[in-house]
LOTORKOL-193700 format. One record per atom (N, C-alpha, C): residue in three letters; y, z, x. Coordinates in steps of 0.05 Angstrom, whole numbers, padded with zeros to 5 digits, always signed. Example, Ala and Ser with C-alpha at 12.3 -4.5 7.8 and 13.67 -1.06 7.14 Angstrom:
! residues 2
ALA-00114+00156+00264;ALA-00090+00156+00246;ALA-00066+00156+00264;SER-00045+00142+00257;SER-00021+00143+00273;SER+00001+00157+00258;
END
This chain:
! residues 274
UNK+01458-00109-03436;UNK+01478-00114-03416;UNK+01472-00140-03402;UNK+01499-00158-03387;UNK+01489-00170-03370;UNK+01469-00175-03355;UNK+01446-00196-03346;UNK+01438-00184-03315;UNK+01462-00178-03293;UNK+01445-00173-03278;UNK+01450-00162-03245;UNK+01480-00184-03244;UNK+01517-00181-03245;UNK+01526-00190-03237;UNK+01555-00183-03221;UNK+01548-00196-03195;UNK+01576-00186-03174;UNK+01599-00185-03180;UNK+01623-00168-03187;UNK+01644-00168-03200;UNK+01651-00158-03223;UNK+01614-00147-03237;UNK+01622-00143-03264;UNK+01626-00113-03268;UNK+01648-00099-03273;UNK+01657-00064-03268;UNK+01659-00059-03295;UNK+01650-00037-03297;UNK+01653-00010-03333;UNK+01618-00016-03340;UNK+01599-00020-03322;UNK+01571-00032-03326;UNK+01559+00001-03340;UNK+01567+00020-03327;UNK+01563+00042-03342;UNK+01575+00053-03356;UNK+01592+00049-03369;UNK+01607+00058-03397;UNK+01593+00054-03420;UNK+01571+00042-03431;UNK+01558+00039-03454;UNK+01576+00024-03476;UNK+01596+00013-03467;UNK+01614-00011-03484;UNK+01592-00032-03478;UNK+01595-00048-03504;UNK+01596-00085-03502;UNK+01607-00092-03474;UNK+01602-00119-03469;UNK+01618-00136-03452;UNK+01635-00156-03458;UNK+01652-00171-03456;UNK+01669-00181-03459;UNK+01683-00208-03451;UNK+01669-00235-03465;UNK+01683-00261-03445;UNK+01702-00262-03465;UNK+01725-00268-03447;UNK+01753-00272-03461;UNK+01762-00285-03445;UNK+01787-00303-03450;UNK+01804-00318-03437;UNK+01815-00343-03455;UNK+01833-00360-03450;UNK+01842-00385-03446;UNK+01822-00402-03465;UNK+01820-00429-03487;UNK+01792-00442-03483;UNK+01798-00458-03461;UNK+01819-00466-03453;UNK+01815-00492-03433;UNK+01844-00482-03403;UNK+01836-00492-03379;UNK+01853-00491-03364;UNK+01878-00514-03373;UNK+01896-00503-03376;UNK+01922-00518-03383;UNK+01942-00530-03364;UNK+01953-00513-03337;UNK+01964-00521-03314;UNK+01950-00500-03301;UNK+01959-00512-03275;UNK+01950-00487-03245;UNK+01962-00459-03253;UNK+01977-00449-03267;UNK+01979-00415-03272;UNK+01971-00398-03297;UNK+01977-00421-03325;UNK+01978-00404-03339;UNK+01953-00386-03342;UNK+01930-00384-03321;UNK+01910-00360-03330;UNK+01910-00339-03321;UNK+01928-00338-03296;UNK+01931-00317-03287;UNK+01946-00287-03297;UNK+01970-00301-03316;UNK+01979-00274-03336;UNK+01964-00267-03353;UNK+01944-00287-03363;UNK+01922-00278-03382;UNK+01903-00258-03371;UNK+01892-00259-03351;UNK+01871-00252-03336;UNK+01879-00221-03331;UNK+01906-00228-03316;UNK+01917-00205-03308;UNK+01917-00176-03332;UNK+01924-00189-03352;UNK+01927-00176-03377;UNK+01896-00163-03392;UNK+01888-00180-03393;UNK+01855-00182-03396;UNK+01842-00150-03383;UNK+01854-00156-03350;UNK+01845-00136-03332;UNK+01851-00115-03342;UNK+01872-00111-03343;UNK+01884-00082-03350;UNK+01876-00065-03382;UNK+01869-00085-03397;UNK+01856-00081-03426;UNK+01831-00066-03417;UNK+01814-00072-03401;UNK+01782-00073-03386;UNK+01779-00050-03378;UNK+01805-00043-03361;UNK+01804-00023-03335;UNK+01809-00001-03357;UNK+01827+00003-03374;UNK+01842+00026-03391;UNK+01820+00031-03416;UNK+01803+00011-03424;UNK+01789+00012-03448;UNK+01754+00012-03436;UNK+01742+00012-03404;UNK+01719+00013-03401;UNK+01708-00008-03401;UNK+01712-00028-03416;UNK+01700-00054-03420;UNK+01690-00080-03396;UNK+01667-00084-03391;UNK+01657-00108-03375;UNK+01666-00129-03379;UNK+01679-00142-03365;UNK+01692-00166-03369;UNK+01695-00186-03353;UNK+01691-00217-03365;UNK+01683-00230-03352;UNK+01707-00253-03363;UNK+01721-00267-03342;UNK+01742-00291-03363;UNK+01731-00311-03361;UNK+01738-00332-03386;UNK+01733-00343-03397;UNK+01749-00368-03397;UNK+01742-00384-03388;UNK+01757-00422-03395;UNK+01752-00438-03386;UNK+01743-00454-03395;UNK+01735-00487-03392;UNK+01750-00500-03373;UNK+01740-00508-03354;UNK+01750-00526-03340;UNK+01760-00573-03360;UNK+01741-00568-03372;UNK+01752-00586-03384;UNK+01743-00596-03413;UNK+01752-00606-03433;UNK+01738-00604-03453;UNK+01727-00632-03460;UNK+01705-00634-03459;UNK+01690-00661-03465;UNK+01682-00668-03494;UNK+01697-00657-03512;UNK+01678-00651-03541;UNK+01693-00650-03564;UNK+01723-00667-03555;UNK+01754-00678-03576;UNK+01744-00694-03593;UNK+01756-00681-03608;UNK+01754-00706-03636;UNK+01765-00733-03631;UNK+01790-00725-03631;UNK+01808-00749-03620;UNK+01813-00759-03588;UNK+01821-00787-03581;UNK+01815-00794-03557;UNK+01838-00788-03544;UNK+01861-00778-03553;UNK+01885-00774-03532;UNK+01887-00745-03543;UNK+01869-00722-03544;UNK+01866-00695-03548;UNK+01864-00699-03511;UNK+01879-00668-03505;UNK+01880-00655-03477;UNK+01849-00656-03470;UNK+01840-00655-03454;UNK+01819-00656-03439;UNK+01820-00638-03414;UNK+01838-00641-03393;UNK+01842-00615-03375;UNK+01861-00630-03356;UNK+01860-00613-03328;UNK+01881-00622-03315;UNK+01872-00632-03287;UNK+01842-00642-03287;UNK+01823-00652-03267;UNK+01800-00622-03264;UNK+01774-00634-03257;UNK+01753-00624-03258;UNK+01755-00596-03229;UNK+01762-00614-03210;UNK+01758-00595-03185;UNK+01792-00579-03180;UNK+01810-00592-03192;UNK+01840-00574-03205;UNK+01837-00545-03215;UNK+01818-00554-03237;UNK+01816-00527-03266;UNK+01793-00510-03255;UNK+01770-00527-03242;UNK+01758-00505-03221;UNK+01770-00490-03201;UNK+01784-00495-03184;UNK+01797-00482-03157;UNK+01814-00459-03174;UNK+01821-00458-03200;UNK+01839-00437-03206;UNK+01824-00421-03226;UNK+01796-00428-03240;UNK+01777-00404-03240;UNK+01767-00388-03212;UNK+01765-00397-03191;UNK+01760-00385-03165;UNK+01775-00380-03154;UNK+01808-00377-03169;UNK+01820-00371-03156;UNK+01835-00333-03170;UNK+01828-00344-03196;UNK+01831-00318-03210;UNK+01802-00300-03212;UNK+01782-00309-03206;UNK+01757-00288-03198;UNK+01770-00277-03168;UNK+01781-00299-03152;UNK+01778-00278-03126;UNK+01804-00260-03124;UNK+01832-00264-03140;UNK+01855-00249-03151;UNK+01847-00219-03158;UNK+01829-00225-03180;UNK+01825-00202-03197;UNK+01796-00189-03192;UNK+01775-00206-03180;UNK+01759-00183-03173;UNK+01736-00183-03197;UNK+01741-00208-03217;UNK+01726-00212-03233;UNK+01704-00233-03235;UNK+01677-00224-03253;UNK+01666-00257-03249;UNK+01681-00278-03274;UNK+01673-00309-03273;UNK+01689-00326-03290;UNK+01657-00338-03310;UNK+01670-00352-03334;UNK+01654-00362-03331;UNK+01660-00389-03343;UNK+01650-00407-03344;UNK+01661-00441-03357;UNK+01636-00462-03372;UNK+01640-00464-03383;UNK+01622-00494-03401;UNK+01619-00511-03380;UNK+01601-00527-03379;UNK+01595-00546-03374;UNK+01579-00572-03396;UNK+01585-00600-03386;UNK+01570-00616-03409;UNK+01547-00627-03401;UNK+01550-00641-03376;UNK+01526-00648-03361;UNK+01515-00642-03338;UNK+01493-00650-03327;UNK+01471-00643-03306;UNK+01493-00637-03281;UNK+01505-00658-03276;UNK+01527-00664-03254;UNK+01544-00636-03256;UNK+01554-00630-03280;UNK+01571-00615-03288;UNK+01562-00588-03280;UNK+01533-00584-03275;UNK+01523-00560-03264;UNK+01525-00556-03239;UNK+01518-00567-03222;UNK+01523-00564-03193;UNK+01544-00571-03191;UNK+01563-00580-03190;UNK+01598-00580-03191;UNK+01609-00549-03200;UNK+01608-00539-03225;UNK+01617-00506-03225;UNK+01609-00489-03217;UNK+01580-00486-03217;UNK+01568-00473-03199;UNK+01577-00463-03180;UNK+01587-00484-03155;UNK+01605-00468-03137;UNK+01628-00452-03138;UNK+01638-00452-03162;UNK+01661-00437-03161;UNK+01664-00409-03189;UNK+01643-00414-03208;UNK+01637-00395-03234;UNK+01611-00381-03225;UNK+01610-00352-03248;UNK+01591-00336-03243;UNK+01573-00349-03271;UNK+01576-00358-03287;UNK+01566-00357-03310;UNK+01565-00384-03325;UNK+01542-00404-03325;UNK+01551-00430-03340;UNK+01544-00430-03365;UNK+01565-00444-03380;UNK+01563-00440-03409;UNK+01555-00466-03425;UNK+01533-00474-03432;UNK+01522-00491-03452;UNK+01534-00494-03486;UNK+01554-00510-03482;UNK+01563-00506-03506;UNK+01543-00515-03540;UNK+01544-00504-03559;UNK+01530-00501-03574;UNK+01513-00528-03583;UNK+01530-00556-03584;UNK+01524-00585-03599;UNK+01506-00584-03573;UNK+01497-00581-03547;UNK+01486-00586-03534;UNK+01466-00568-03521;UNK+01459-00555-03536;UNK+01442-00527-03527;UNK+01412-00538-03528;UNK+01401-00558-03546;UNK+01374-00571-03535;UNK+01378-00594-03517;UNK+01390-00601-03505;UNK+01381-00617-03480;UNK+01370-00606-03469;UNK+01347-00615-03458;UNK+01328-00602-03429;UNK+01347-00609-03399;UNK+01350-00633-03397;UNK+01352-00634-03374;UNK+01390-00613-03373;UNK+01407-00603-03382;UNK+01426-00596-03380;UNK+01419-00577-03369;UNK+01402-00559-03390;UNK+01393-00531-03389;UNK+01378-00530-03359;UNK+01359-00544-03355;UNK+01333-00537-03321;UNK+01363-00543-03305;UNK+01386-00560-03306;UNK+01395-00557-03283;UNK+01418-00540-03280;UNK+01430-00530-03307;UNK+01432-00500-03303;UNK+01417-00476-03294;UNK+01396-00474-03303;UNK+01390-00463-03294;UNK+01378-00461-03263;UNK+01377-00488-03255;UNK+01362-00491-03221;UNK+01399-00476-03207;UNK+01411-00481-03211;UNK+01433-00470-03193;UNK+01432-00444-03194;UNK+01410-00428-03205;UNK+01418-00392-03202;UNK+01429-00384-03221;UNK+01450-00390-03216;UNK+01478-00381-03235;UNK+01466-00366-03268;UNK+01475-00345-03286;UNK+01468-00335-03301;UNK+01477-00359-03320;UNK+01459-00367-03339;UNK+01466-00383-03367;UNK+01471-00372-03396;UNK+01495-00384-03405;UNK+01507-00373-03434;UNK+01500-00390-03447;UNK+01479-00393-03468;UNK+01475-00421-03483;UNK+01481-00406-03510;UNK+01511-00426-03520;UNK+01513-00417-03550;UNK+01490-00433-03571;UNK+01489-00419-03578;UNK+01464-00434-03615;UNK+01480-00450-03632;UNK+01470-00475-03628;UNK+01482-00494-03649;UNK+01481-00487-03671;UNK+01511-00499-03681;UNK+01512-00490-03709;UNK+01488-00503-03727;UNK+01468-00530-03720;UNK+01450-00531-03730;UNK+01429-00512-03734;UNK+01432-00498-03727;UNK+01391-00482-03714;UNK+01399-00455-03729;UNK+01378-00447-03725;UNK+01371-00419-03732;UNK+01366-00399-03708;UNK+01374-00375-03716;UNK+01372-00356-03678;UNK+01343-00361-03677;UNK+01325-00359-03694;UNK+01292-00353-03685;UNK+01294-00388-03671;UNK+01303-00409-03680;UNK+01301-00428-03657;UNK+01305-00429-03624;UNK+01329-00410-03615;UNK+01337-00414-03605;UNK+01322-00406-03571;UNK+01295-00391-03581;UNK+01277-00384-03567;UNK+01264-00405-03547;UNK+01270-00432-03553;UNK+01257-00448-03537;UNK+01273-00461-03520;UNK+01303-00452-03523;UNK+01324-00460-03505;UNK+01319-00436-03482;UNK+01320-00415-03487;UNK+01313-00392-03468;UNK+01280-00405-03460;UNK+01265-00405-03462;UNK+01239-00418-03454;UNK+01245-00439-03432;UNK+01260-00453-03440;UNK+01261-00479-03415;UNK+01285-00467-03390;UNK+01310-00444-03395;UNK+01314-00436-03375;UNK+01298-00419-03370;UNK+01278-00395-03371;UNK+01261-00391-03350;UNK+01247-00402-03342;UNK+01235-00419-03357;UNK+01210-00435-03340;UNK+01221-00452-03316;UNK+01237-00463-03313;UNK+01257-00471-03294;UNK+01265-00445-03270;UNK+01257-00423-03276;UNK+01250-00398-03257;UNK+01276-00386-03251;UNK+01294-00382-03274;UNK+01322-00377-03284;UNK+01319-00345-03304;UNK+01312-00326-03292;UNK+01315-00302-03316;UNK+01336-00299-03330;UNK+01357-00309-03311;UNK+01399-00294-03320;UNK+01402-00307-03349;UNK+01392-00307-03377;UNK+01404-00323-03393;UNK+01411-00304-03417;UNK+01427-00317-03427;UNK+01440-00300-03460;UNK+01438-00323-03476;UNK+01452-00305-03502;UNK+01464-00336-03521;UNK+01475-00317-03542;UNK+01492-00341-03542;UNK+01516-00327-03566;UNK+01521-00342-03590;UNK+01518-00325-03616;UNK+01522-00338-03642;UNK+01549-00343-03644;UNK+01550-00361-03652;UNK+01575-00382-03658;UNK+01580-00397-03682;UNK+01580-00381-03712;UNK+01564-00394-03732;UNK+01559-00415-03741;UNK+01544-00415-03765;UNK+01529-00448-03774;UNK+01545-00462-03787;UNK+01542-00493-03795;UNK+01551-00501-03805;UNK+01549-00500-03840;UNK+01569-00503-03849;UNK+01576-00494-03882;UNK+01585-00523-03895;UNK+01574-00538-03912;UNK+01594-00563-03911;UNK+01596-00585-03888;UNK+01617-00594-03884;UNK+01627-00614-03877;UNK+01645-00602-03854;UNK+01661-00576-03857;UNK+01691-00572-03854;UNK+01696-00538-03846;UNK+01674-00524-03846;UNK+01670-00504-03852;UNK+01649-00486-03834;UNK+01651-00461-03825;UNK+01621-00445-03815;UNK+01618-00416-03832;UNK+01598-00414-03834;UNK+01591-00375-03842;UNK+01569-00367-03819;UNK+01583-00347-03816;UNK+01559-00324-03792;UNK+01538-00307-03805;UNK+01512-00313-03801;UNK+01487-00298-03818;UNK+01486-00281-03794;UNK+01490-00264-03797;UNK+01481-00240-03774;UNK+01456-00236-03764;UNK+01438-00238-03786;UNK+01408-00247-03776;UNK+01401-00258-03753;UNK+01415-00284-03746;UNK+01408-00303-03725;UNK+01411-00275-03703;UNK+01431-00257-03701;UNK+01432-00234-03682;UNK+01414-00228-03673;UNK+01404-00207-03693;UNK+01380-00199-03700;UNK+01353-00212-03681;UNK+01354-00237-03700;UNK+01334-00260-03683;UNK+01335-00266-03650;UNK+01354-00263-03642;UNK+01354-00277-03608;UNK+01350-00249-03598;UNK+01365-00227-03611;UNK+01348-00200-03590;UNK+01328-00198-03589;UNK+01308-00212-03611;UNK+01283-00207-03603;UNK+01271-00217-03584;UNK+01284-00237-03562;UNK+01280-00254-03538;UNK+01286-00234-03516;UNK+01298-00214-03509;UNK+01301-00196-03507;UNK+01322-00208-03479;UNK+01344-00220-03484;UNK+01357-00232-03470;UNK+01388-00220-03487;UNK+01412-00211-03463;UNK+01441-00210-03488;UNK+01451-00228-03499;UNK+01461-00211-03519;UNK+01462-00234-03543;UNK+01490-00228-03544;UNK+01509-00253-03548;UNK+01542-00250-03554;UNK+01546-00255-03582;UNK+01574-00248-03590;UNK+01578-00252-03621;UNK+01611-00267-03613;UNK+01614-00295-03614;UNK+01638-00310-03621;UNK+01657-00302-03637;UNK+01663-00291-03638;UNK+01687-00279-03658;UNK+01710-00299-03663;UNK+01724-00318-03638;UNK+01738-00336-03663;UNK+01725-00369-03655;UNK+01705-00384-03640;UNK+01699-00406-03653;UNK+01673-00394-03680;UNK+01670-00379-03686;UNK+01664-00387-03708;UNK+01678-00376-03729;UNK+01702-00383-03731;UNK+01718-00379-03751;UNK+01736-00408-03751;UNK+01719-00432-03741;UNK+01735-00458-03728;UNK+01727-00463-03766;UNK+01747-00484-03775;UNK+01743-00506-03793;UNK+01740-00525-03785;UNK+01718-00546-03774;UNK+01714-00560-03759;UNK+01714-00593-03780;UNK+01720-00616-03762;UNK+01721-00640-03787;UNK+01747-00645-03794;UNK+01770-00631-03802;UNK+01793-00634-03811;UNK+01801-00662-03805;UNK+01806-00675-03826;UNK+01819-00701-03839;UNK+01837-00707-03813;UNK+01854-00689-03804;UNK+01879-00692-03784;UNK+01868-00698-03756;UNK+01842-00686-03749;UNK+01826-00694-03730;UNK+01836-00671-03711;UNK+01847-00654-03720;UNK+01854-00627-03705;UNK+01836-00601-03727;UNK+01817-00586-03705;UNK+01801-00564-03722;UNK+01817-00539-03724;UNK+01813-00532-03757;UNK+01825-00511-03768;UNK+01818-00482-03764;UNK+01826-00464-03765;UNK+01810-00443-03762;UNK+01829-00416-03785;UNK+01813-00392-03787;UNK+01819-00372-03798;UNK+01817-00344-03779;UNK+01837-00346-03761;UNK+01842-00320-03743;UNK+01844-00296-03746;UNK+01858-00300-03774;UNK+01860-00266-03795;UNK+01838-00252-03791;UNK+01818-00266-03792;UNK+01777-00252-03793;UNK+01768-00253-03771;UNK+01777-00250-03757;UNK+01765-00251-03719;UNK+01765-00213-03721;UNK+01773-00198-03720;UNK+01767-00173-03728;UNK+01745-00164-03747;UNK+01746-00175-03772;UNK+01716-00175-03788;UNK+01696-00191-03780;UNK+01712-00205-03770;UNK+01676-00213-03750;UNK+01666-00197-03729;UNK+01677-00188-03716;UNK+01682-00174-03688;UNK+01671-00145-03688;UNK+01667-00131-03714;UNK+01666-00115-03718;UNK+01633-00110-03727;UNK+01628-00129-03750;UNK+01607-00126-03761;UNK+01586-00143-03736;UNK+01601-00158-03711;UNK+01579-00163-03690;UNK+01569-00142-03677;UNK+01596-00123-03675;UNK+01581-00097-03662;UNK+01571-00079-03682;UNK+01570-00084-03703;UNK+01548-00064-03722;UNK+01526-00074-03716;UNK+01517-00094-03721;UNK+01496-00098-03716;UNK+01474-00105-03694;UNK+01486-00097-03665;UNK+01482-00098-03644;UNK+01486-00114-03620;UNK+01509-00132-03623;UNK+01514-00144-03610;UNK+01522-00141-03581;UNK+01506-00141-03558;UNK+01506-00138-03536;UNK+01540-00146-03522;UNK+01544-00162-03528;UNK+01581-00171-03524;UNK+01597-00186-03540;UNK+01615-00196-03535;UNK+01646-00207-03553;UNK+01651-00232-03543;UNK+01646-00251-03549;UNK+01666-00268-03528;UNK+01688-00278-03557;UNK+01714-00284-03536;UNK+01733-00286-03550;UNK+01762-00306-03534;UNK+01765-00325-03554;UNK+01784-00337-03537;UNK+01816-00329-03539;UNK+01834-00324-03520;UNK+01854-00313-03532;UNK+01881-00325-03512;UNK+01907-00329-03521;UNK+01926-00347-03514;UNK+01954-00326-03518;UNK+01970-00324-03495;UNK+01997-00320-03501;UNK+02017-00326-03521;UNK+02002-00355-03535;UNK+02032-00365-03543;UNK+02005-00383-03569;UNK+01993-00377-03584;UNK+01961-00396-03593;UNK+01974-00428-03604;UNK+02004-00412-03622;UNK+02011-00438-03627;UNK+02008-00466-03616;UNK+02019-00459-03591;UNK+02023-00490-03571;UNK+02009-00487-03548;UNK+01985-00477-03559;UNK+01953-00480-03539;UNK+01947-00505-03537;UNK+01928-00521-03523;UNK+01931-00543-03527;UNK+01893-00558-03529;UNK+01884-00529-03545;UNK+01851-00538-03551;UNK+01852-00508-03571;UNK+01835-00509-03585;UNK+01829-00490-03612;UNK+01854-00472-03611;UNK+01884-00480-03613;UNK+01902-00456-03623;UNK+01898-00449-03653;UNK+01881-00468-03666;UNK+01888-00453-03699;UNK+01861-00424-03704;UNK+01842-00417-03683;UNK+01835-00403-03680;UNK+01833-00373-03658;UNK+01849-00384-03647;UNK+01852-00365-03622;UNK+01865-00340-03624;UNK+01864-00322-03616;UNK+01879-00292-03619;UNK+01902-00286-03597;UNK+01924-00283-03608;UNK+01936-00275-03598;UNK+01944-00256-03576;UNK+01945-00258-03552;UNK+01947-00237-03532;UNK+01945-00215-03533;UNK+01969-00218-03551;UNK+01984-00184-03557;UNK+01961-00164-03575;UNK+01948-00178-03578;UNK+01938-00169-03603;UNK+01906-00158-03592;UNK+01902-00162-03571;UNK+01875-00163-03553;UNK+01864-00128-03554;UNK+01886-00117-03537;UNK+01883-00089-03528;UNK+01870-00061-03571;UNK+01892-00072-03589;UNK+01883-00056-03607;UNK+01851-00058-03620;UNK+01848-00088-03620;UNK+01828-00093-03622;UNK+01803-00088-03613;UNK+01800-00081-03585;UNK+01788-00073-03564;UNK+01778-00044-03576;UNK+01804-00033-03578;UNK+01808+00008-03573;UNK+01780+00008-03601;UNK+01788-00010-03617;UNK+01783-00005-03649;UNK+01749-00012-03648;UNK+01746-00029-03627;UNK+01713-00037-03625;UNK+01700-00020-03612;UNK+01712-00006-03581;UNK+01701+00009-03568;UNK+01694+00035-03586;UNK+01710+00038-03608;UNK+01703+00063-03625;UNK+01686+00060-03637;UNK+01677+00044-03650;UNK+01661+00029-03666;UNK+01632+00033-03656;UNK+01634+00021-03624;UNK+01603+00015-03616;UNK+01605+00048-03612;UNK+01619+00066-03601;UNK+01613+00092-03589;UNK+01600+00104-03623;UNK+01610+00098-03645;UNK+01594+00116-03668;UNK+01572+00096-03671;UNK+01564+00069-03660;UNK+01542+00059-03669;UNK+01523+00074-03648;UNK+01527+00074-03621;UNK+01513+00081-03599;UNK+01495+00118-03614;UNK+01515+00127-03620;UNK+01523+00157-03636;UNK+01484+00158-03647;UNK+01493+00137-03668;UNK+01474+00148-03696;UNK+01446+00130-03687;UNK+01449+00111-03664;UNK+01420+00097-03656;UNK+01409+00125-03639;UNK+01426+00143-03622;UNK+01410+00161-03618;UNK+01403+00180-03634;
END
């Protein structure tokens, strides 16, 4: 489970946890029907949940790709839908700066994967308190990823996770070795399972990344077979005319069955570990 965090409710239900949301803040509202929706999935299905979206995305292929809709904008309306709904948030960050800037307003900073060995990103994530999500580059291996967790505690930071996000395949391409799972619980820190960036086709000729959404369920599934502490998952009303990873994102509507179908899942895995 999480550590120790304010906001986070179903902590005793023995479900996974759950970052979901948006990838990127798009205008001042659209997170709030998400969120709202989100909630009600959480509340009816048990599930810990924490939302999910980038305040801005620093990491486009292309130079006139969306980026966000100002830094302290797309912040004020993660803190505005944590204090709405009663939930914690949580957001990426790229740099040092970028840490004490969200900080004030997210429960959870997220190290996105191309950047998970920087030192100095990581100590100043971690110097703000705040719990750290560092995803595993698709370079590395999970037994690597032990020394990313090493430099946030040593920095005197316990709150940390990391979530597989799979490796790279090719050029254009990722596959999820479940192993790496396996590997980071042995840090004994939670461990998330990405269910749709790693189903990104990343590189595409068009300079827009492709993805395969169909398998966000077979991924999702076999993360919680094999013990995956939580889900994170990005998900959009409308994915089409998202305006950052729609060719992988899940559909709204589609959130709640998925959920029912996992929660069953971990309850017969929970079952036969005892």
């Amino acid at each position: 489970m999480l550590p120790e965090l304010k906001k986070l409710k179903h902590t005793d239900s023995g479900n996974f946890f759950l970052l979901a949301g948006p990838c990127v803040i798009e205008d001042a509202s659209m997170a709030f029907p998400i969120a709202e929706r989100l909630c009600t999935i959480s509340d009816k299905l048990k599930i810990p949940l924490v939302f999910k979206a980038s305040f801005k995305k620093a990491n486009r292929t292309k130079v006139d790709s969306f980026v966000g809709i100002g830094d302290e904008n797309a912040l004020k309306v993660l803190r505005n839908v944590s204090d709405q709904f009663d939930i914690p948030v949580v957001t990426d960050i790229h740099t040092s700066d970028d840490a004490e800037r969200a900080s004030q307003y997210v429960d959870i900073l997220q190290i996105p994967a191309f950047l998970c060995r920087q030192t100095d990103l990581l100590i100043s994530a971690a110097s703000t308190g705040r719990i750290v999500n560092i995803k595993k580059g698709q370079f590395l291996s999970g037994d690597s990823m032990k020394y990313a967790v090493e430099k946030v505690k040593g920095a005197g930071n316990n709150g940390v996770m990391l979530t597989e996000r799979g490796s790279m395949f090719g050029y254009a391409d990722l596959v999820v070795d479940y192993r790496n799972i396996i590997a980071m619980k042995s840090f004994n820190v939670p461990v998330v399972m990405d269910v749709t960036h790693s189903l990104q086709q990343p590189n595409q000729k068009s300079g827009v990344t492709g993805g395969q959404p169909e398998l966000i369920e077979t991924i999702a599934r076999a993360g919680i077979a094999v013990g995956a502490d939580g889900i994170f998952m990005e998900t959009h009303s409308n994915p089409g005319k998202a305006k950052s990873d729609a060719a992988n994102m899940l559909h709204l509507d589609l959130v709640e069955d998925l959920m029912s179908r996992l929660v069953s899942l971990r309850k017969v895995i929970n079952e036969f570990g005892e």
